[in-house]
C-alpha positions as CSV (number, residue, x, y, z in Angstrom):
1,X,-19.1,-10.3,7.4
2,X,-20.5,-6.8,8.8
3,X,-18.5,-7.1,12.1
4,X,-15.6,-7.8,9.9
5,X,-15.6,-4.9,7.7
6,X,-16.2,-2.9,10.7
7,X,-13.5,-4.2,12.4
8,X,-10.9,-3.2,9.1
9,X,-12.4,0.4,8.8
10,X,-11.1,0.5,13.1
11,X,-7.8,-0.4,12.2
12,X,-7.7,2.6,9.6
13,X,-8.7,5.1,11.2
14,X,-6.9,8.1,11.6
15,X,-6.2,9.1,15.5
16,X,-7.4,12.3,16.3
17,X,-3.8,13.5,17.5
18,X,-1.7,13.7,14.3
19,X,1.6,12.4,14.7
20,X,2.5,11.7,11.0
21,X,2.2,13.5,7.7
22,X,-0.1,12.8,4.6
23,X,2.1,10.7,2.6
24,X,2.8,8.8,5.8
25,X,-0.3,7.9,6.6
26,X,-1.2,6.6,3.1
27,X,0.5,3.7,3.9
28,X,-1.4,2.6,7.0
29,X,-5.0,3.8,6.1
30,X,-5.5,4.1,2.6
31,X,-2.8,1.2,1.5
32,X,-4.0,-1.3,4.8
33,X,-7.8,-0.9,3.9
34,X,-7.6,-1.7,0.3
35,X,-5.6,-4.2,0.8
36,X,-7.4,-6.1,4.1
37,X,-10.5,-5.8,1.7
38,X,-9.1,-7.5,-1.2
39,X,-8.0,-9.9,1.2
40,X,-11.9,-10.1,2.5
41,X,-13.2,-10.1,-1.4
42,X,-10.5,-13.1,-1.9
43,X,-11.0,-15.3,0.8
44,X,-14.9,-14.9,0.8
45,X,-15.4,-15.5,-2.8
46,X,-13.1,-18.4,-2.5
47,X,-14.9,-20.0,0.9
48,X,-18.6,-19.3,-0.4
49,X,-17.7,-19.6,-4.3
50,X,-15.9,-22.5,-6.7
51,X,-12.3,-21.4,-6.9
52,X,-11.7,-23.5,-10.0
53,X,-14.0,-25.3,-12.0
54,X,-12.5,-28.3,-14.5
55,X,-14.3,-30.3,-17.3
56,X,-12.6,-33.7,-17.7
57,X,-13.2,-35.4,-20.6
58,X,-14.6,-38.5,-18.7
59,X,-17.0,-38.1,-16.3
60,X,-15.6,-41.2,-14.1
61,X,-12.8,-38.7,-12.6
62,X,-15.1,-35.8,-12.0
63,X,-15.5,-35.8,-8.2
64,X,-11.7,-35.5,-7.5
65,X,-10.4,-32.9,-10.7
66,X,-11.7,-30.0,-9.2
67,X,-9.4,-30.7,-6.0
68,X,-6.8,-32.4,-7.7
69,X,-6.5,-29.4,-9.9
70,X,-6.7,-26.9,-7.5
71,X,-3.7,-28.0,-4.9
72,X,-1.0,-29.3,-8.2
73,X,-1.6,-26.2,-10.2
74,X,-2.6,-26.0,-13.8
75,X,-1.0,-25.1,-16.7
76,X,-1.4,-22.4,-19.8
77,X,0.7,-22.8,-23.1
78,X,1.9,-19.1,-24.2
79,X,2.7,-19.3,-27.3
80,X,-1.2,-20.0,-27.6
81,X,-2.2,-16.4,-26.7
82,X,-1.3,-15.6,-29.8
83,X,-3.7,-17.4,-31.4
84,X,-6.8,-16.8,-33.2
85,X,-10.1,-17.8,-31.2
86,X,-12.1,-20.3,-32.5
87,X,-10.0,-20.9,-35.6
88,X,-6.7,-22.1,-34.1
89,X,-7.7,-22.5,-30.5
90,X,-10.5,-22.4,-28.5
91,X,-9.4,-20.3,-25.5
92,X,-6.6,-17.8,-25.7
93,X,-3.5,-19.9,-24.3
94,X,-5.2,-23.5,-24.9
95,X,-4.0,-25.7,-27.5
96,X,-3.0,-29.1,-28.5
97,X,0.6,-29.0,-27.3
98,X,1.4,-31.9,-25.6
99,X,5.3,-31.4,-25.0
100,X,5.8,-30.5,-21.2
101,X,8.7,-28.1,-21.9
102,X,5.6,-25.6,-23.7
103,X,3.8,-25.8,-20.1
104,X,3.5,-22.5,-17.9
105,X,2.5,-23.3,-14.6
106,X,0.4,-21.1,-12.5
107,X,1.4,-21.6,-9.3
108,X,-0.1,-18.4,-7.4
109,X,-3.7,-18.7,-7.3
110,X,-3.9,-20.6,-4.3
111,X,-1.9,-18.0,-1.6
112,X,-3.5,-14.8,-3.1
113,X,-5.3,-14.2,-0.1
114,X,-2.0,-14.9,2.4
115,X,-0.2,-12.3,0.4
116,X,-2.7,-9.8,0.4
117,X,-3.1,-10.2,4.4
118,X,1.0,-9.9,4.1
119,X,1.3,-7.1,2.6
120,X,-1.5,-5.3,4.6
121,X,0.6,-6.7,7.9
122,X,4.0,-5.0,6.2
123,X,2.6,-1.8,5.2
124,X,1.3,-1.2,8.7
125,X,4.7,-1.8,10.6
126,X,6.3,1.3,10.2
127,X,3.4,2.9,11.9
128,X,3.1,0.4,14.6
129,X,7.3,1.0,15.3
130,X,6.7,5.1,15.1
131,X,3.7,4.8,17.6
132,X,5.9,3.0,19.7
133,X,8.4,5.2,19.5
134,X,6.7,8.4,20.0
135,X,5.0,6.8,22.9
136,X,1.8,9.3,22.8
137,X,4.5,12.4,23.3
138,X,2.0,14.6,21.2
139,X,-0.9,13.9,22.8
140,X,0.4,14.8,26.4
141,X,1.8,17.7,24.9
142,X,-1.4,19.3,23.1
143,X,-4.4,17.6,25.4
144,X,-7.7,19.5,25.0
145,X,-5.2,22.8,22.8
146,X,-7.4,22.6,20.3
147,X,-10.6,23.4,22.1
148,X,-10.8,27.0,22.0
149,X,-14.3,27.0,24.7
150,X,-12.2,25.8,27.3
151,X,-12.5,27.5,30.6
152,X,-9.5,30.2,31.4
153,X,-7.4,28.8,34.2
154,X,-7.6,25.2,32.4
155,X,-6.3,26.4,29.1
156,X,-3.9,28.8,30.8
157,X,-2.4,26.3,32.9
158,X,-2.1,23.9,29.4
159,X,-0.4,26.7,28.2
160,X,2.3,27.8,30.7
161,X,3.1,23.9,31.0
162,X,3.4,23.3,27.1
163,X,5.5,27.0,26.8
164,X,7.9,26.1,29.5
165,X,8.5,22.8,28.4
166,X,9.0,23.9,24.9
167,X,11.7,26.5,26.3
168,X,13.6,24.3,28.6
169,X,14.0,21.5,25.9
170,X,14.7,23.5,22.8
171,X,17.3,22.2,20.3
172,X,16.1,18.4,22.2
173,X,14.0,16.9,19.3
174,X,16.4,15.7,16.4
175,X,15.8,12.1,18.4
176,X,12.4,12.3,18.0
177,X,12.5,14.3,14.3
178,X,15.0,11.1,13.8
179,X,13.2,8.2,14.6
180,X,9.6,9.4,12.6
181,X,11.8,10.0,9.2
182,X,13.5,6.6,10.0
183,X,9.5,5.3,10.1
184,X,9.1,7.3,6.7
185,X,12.0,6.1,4.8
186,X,11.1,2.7,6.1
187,X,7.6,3.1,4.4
188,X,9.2,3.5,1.0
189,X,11.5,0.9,1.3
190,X,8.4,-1.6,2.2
191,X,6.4,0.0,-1.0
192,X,9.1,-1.6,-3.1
193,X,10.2,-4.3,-1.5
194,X,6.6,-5.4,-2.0
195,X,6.6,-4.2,-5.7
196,X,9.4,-6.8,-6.3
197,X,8.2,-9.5,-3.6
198,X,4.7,-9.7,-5.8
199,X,6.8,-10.1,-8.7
200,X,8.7,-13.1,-7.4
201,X,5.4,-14.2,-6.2
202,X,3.9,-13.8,-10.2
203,X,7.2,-15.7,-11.4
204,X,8.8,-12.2,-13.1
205,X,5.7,-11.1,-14.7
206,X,4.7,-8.0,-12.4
207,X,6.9,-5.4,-12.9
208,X,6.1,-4.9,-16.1
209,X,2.3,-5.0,-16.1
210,X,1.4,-2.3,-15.9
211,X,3.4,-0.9,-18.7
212,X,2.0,-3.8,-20.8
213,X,-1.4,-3.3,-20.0
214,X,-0.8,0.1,-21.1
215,X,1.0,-0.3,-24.2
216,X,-1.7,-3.1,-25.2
217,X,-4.8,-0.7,-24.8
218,X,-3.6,2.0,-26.4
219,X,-2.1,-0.2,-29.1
220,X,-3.4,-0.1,-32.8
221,X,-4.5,-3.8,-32.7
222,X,-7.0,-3.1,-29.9
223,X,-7.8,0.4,-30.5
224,X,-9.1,-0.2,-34.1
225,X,-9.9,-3.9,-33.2
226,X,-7.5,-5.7,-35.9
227,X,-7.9,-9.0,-34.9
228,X,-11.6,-10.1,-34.0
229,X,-11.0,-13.0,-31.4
230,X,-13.0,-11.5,-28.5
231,X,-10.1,-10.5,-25.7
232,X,-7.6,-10.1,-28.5
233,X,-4.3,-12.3,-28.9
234,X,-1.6,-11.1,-26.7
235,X,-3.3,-9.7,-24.0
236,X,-1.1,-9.3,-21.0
237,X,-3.8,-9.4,-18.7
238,X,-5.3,-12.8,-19.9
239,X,-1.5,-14.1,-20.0
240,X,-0.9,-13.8,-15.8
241,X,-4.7,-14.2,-15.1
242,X,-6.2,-16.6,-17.6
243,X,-9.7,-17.5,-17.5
244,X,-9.2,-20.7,-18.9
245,X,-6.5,-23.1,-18.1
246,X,-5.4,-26.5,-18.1
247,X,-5.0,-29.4,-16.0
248,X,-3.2,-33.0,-16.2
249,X,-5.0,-35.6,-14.1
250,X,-2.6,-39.0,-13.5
251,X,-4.4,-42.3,-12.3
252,X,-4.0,-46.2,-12.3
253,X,-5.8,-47.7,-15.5
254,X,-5.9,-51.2,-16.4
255,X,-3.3,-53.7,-15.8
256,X,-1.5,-50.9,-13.2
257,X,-0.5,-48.4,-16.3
258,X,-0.3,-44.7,-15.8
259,X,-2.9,-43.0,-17.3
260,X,-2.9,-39.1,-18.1
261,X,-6.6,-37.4,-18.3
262,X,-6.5,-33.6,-18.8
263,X,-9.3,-31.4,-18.5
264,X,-9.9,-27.7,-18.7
265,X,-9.9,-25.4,-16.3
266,X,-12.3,-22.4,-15.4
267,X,-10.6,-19.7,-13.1
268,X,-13.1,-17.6,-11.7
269,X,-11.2,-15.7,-8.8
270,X,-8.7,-14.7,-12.0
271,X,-11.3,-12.4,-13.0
272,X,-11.4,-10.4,-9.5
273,X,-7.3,-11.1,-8.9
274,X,-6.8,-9.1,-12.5
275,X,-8.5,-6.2,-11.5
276,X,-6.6,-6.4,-8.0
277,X,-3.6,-6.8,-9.0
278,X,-3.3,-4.0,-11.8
279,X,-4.7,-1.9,-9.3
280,X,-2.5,-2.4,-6.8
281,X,0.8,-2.0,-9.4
282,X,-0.5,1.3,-10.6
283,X,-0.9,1.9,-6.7
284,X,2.4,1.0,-5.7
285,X,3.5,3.0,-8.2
286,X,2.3,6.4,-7.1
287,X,2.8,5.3,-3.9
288,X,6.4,5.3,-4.5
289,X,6.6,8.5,-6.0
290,X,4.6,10.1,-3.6
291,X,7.2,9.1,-0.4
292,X,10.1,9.7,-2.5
293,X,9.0,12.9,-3.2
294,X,8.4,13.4,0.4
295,X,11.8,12.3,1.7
296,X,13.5,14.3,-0.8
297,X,11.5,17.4,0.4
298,X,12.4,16.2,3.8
299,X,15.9,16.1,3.0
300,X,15.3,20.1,2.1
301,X,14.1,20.8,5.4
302,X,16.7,19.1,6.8
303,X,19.5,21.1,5.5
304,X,18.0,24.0,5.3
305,X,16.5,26.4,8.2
306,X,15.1,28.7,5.0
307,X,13.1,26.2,4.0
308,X,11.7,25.4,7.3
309,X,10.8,28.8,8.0
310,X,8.9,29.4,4.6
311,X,7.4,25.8,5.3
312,X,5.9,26.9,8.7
313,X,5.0,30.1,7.3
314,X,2.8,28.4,4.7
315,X,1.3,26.4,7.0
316,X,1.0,28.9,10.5
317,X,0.0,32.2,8.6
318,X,-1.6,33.8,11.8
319,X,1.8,33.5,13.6
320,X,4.3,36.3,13.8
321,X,6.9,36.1,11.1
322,X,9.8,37.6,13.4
323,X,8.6,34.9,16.1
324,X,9.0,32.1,13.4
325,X,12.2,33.6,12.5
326,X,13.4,33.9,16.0
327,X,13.0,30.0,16.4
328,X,14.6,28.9,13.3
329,X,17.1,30.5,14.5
330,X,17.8,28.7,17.4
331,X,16.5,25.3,16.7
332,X,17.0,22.6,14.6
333,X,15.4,20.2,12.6
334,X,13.9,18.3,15.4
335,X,12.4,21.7,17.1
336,X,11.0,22.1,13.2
337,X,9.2,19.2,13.1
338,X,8.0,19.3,16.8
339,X,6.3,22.8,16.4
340,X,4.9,21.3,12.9
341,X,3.2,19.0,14.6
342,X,2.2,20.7,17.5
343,X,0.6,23.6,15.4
344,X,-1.2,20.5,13.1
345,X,-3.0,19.5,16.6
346,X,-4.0,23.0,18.5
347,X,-6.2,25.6,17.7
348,X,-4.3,28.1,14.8
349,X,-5.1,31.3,17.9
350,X,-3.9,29.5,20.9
351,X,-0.3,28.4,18.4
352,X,-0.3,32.1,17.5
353,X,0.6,33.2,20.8
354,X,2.4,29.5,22.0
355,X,5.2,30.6,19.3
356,X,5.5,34.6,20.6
357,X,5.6,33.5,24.1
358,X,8.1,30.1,23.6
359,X,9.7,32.9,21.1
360,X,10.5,35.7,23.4
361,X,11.1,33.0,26.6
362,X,14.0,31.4,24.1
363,X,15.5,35.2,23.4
364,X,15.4,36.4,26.5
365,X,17.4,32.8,27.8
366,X,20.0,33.8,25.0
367,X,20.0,37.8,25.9
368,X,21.2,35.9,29.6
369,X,24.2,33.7,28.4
């Protein structure tokens, strides 16, 4: 178990070289290592623990219900979470219905943990293309720039090599600047793909969770307790994760007839997969927002050489503002982003001077033509 959970906090870390943004790297650390350890939780509790425990009402069929239940699904009756516990019923969403058309089947609980391990697979693939794609360009480029101690010739040797490559290739990058916001627009289109792929999975009941969960706790009924049944009618928790379900158990009586036994169901794991599963919608949620917010301040950039400047200005404040200016100028959005990055992964000093010289190299080409 320890080798496992230090095996999910390798995949998440960070490289040292940065070649993403914040938002970016949401997806593949923060996102993946939530999700690879509800996907531990999940499949330990379910290995080690009793996913489902069922109470027949004759003890003959005992050693198969548990099983039987499990792999055919069990059932709630909705209209009994409205209920009051124990006068009408005696669990939210258990009555005495025995028309078929009033069962809701719950059909999820056994490929919880495969979906969680799916989605941590899917959120990490836009990182896994962009690494391909950027093929360590950033490292080569800014090897051992951020260590300030380093001996003279070394460092000035790094430097001459990164200048002149910068000045030869200038106005070169939009490929590169291309392929990383392809990687970034493909993260946002993953975070709601799997918004709406976990509501297919939960039958249509996810996308509104989270506003219902809302809604109910801040509702007058729960608020001021109204109705005194102990998880409160019409929870929409306890409706997609009930603790308590039921279970229809068909066998060969006497004489070769059909017989129906039904039991009850306990659902353990539904008291961990609530928790995860409102977490991950709220999540999701601001995950969304986050990268949209993102691409549309990306789109900014993109358009506008202003904005690019006043962003590197923020960012760079030791450089020369004429220098910054100068390149602006000259480049485009690629060059942006390159020098972004570049500056994120050297020492603030040795950028300082990397934008003057790559600055007055690039004016003094132009000065030439």
């Amino acid at each position: 178990m320890v080798k496992i959970v230090q095996s999910v906090g390798t995949t998440v870390t960070a490289q040292e070289t940065r070649i993403d943004y914040a938002t970016f790297r949401l997806h593949y650390t923060f996102t993946v290592g939530m999700l690879l350890t509800f996907f531990i939780l999940i499949t330990v509790s379910q290995l080690l623990g009793d996913p489902i425990i069922c109470e027949p009402r004759e003890e003959t069929v005992l050693p198969a219900i548990n099983s039987y239940c499990w792999s055919h699904s069990t059932f709630i009756i909705p209209k009994a979470f409205f209920k009051n516990v124990p006068d009408e019923v005696p669990h939210l969403g258990i009555d005495s219905t025995k028309d078929p058309k009033e069962f809701y089947y719950l059909t999820y609980y056994q490929w919880v943990y495969f979906m969680l391990l799916f989605q941590a697979i899917s959120f990490y693939i836009p990182r896994w293309l962009w690494k391909i794609w950027e093929g360590g360009k950033m490292k080569t480029l800014t090897k051992d720039l951020h260590n300030v101690l380093m001996a003279d010739e070394e460092l000035n040797d790094k430097f001459t090599a990164l200048s002149t490559y910068l000045v030869k290739s200038w106005t070169a990058h939009n490929t590169y600047a291309a392929k990383y916001y392809f990687c970034e627009f493909l993260t946002l289109v993953n975070v709601v793909g799997q918004f709406y792929l976990l509501d297919v999975f939960f039958n249509g009941k996810f996308i509104e969770l989270g506003g219902k969960v809302v809604g109910f706790y801040t509702s007058h009924e729960y608020i001021h307790r109204v109705n005194i049944t102990e998880n409160i009618k019409g929870n929409p928790i306890l409706m997609l994760f009930p603790r308590v379900t039921k279970c229809l158990f068909r066998r060969y009586g006497a004489s070769a007839t059909v017989e129906a036994k039904d039991a009850l169901c306990i659902m353990p794991l539904n008291v961990i997969n609530e928790k995860i599963f409102i977490i991950l919608w709220f999540w999701y949620v601001l995950l969304g927002i986050f990268t949209s917010l993102s691409l549309i301040m990306n789109f900014f950039l993109i358009i506008s050489s202003s904005i690019r400047l006043y962003a590197l200005q923020t960012r760079f404040y030791l450089v020369n503002d004429k220098d910054l200016k100068l390149l602006m100028q000259k480049g485009w959005f690629g060059d942006w982003l390159l020098m972004d990055m570049i500056g994120r992964n050297m020492d603030h000093f040795i950028f300082r001077d990397l934008v003057s010289e790559v600055a007055r190299e690039i004016c003094t080409y132009y000065k030439h033509l």
